[in-house]
N, C-alpha and C positions, 0 to 999 in steps of 0.2 A: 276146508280152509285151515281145520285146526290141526292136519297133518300135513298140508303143506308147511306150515310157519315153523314145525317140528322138524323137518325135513332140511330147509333152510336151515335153522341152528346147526343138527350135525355137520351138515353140508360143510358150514363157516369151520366147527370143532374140525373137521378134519383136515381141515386147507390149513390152521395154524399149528398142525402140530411138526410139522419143517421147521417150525421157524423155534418152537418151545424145546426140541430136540436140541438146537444148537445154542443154547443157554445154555453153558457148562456151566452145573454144580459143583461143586469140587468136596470131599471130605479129607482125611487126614494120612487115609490110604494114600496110594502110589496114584498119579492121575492117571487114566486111560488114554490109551492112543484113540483117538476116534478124526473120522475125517472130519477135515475142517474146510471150510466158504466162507469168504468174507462177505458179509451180509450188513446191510445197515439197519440195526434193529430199532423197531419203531417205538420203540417206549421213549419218552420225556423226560431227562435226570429232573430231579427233584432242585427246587431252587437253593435249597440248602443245603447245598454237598461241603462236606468239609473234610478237609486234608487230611485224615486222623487215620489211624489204626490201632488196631488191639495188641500187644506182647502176647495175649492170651483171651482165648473165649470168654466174652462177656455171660454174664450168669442168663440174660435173654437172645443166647446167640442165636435160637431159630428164628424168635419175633424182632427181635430188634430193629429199629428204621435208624439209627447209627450207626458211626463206622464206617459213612460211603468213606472212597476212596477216591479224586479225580489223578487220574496219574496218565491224562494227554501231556505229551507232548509239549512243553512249555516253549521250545523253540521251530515248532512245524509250522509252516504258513495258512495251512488251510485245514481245516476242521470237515470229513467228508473226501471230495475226489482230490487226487494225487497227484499232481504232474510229477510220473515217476520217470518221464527225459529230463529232467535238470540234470541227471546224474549221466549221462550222455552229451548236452549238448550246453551246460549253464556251467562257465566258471565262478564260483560261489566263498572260497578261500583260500589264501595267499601259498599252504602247504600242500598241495597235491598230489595224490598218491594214486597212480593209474593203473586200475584192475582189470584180469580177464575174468570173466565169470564162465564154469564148466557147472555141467545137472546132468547129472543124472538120469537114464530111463526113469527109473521108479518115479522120481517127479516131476518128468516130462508127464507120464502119462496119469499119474494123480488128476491132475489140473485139465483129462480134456473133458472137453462139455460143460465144464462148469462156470463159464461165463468169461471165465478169466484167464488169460494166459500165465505159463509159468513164470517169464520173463516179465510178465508187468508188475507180477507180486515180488518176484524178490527185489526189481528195481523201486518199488514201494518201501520196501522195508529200509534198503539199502538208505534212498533217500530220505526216510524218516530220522535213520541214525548219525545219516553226513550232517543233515540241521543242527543236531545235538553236536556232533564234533567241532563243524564250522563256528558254532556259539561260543563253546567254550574253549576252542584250539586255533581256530580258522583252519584244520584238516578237513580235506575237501576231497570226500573220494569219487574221482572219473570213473568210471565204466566205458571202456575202450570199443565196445561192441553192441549195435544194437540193431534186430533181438537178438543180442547174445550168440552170435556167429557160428564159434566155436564149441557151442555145449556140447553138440554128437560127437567130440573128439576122445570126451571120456566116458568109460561104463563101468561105475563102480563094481567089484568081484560080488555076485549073489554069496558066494559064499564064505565071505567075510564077517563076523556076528558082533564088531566092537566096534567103534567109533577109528580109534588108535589106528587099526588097520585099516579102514576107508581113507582115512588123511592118508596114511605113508603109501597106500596106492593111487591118491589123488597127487601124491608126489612125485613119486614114477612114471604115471603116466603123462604128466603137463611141465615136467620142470625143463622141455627143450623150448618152453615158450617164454620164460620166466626169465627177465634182465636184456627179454631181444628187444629193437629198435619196433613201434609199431606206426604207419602213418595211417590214421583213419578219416573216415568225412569231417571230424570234430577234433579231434586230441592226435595231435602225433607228438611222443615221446617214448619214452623206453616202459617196459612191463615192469613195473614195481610189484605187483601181489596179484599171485593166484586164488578167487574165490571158488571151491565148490560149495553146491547144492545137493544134497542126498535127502532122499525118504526113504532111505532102507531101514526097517527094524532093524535095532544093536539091543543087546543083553543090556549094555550099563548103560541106556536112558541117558547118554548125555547128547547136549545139545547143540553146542558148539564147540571147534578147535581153534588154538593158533598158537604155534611155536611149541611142539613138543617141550623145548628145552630151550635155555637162553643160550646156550652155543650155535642153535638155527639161527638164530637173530644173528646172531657174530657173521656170520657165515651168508647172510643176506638171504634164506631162504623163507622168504616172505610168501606163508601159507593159509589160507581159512577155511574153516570145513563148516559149513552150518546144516541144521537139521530142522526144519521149519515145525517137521512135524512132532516133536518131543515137548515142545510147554504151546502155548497158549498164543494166535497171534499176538494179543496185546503186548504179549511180552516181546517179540522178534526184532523189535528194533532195540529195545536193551540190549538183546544178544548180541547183536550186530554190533553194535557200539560197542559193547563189551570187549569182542572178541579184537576191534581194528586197535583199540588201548594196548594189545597186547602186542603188537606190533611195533609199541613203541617203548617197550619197555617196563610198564606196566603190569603189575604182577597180582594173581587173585587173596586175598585177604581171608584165611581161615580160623585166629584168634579170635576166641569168644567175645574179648573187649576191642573189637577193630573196629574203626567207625566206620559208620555207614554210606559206602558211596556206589558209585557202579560197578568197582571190583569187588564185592564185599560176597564171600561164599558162605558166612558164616552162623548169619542173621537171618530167623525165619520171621515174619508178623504173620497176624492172625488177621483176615479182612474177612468183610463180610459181603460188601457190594462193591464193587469195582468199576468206575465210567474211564470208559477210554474213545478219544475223535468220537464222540456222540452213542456209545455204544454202552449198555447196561451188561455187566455181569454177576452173575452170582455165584459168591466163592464161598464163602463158610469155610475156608478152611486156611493153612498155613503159608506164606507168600514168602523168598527169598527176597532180602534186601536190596540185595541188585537189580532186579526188575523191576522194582518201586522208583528208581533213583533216576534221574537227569541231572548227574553232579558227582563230582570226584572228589577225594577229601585232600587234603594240601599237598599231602607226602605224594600220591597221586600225581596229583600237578605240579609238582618240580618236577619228577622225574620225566613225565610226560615233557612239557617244554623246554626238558634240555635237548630231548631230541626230534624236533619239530623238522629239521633240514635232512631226517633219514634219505629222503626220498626225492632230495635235489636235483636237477635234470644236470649231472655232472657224475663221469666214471672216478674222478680225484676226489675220494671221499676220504680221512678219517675219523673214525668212530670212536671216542675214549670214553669206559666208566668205570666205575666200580669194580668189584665182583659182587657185590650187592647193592641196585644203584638205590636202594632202601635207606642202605642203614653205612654209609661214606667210612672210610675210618682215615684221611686222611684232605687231603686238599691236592688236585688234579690241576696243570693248568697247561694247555688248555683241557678243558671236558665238554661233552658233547658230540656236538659233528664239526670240525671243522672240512672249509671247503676251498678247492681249488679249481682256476678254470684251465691249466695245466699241470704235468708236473713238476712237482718241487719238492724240496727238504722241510719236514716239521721237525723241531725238537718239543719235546711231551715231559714235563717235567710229575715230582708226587713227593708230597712233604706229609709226612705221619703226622697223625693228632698224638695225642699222649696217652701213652701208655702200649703205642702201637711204632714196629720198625718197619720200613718200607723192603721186600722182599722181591720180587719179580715183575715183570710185566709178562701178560702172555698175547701173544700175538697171533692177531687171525687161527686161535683158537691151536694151534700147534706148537708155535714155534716158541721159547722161555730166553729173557732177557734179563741180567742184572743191573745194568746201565739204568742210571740216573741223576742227568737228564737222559732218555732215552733220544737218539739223533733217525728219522725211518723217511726212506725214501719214499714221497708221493706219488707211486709212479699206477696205481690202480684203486681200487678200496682196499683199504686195510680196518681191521679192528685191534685197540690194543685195551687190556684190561689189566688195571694194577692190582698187586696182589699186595696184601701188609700182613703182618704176622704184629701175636701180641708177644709183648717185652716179658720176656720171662725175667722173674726179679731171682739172684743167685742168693741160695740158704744161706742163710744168717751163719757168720762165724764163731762157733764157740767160745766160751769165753775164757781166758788162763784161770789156773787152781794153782792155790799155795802149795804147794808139796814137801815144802817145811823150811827149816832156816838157809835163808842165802839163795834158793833155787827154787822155779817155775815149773811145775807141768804142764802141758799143753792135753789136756783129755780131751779125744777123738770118738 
């Protein structure tokens, strides 16, 4: 009897160690690629969890029972299983932005046998992050395909080793689909944005793309590249969210003193225990600000809201901002997206702040205009971005010397 009841114990020890494996510890190393399963772990959060985190290791940061972290989802409906078809067949807010989603072998075949399909996690994730957008944007991204139709249409190059180059071949190969007309059981409108899916190892560990440059944006070349497998699930709906902000202008934040919002690269905390949808993690170690966050900080949200109507189901689009839509230098009117339901003539006006002269407009990313008001034919999208230049002030003019009785020198 008394080695049966010994027997039972290991028994149990060895049935839980799947589950104690997929407790990511984290130290302050680089994290490790390891596979991931979304599992619902059966631990109890503590009733006293609180919002908090460390700048730095607390002096009891092995023992500590502070520090938890809850950082669900403050705008997800459900705590647990997904309806991850909202993002297929539920109109959810007012700005719509309709994807195709491409995957890649590599995480087609990550995900077989493991309970889950590839297509139902990234529409998981997907719809994790439209909640947060629809909240705070009412941006509402559709998924035009389901399960995802078209993923066998791309295969990323094995022998590509950088993120960089998977996007610009996820551009190559999908950009004859990108801006066509699509009619499907649910959404019929035109292709606003290409998303891939890759689990390919890259040397530089990053983890998601959008918009190499802000001249792609000019250019309508609405791309996202995500890598599910480089941080942490809890974190993939940040990404996600992160990366569709960039889309709209939206730009990542690397200053030491930037606040803290979902584009913020700059900002590591220190967490110790992490709860996310019901799920215990244990980190001990350094977290990026952005993945903590469900919230943009103001500069953020201008920028974002002036371009809400990117993605208007109308080919008579123009696009005006900045060259930095950060930091203005002067007054644009109109700015943003204006829209037409034909074509027609805009005039785009731009008055300098001070200390700044109004210099060029450039347009759809080639073409340089002096004109202002500028007069542009609405006859397709166009982008135009103003340019200012700073007021250079002319050297001070010397001043005349006596040079003696009755007459002036002018010294140069």
């Amino acid at each position: 009897m008394k080695y049966s009841g010994l027997l039972a114990i290991l028994l149990l020890a060895a049935s839980l160690l799947p589950i104690v494996a997929l407790l990511k510890v984290y130290a302050s190393e680089e994290p490790k690629l390891e596979p991931k399963i979304v599992l619902k772990n059966l631990d109890i959060p503590p009733a006293n969890v609180t919002y908090t985190f460390f700048d730095s290791p607390p002096e009891d940061a092995e023992y500590t029972s502070e520090g938890y972290l809850n950082t669900t989802n403050p705008y997800s409906d459900v705590l647990g299983y997904i309806d991850y078809l909202d993002e297929v067949t539920k109109a959810e807010g007012p700005y719509p932005i309709y994807v195709l989603v491409f995957v890649d072998k590599e995480e087609r075949e990550f995900w077989e046998g493991r309970g889950l399909e590839w297509w139902q996690y990234t529409l998981i994730q997907l719809e994790r992050a439209d909640e947060t957008l629809v909240a705070k944007f009412g941006i509402d991204i559709r998924v035009l395909t389901a399960p995802l139709g078209y993923s066998n249409l791309w295969e990323s190059d094995d022998n590509l080793t950088n993120m960089t180059q998977i996007y610009e071949d996820l551009m190559s190969e999908t950009y004859i689909f990108l801006g066509r007309p699509y009619a499907g059981n649910y959404w019929n409108g035109y292709v606003d944005c290409i998303v891939g899916i890759t689990n390919q190892e890259t040397i530089d560990n990053i983890a998601g793309l959008a918009a190499l440059n802000i001249s792609q944006l000019d250019q309508g070349k609405y791309y996202i590249l995500l890598n599910w497998y480089v941080q942490e699930e809890w974190a993939d709906d940040n990404l996600a969210f992160h990366e569709f902000a960039h889309l709209f202008y939206a730009k990542d934040h690397w200053s030491a003193d930037a606040s803290c919002c979902a584009m913020t690269q700059s900002h590591y905390h220190y967490v110790t225990v992490l709860w996310e949808e019901g799920w215990r993690y244990s980190i001990y170690g350094y977290v990026l600000c952005g993945y903590l966050q469900y919230d943009w900080c103001a500069d953020c949200k201008s920028v974002i809201n002036a371009y809400l109507q990117l993605f208007a189901d109308t080919p008579y689009k123009l696009v005006i901002r900045h060259e930095d839509p950060y930091q203005p230098k002067g007054i644009l009117n109109p700015i943003g997206v204006y829209l037409s339901d034909n074509p027609t003539n805009v005039t785009v006006s731009a008055i300098p702040n001070s200390g700044y002269d109004f210099d060029c407009w450039i347009i759809d990313g080639t073409q340089m205009s002096t004109s202002n008001p500028l007069n542009i034919t609405l006859d397709r999208r166009h982008t135009v971005v103003a340019i200012f230049k700073t007021v250079t002030q002319p050297p001070p003019q010397p001043k005349p010397k006596r040079g003696g009785p009755g007459r002036w020198v002018l010294m140069c």
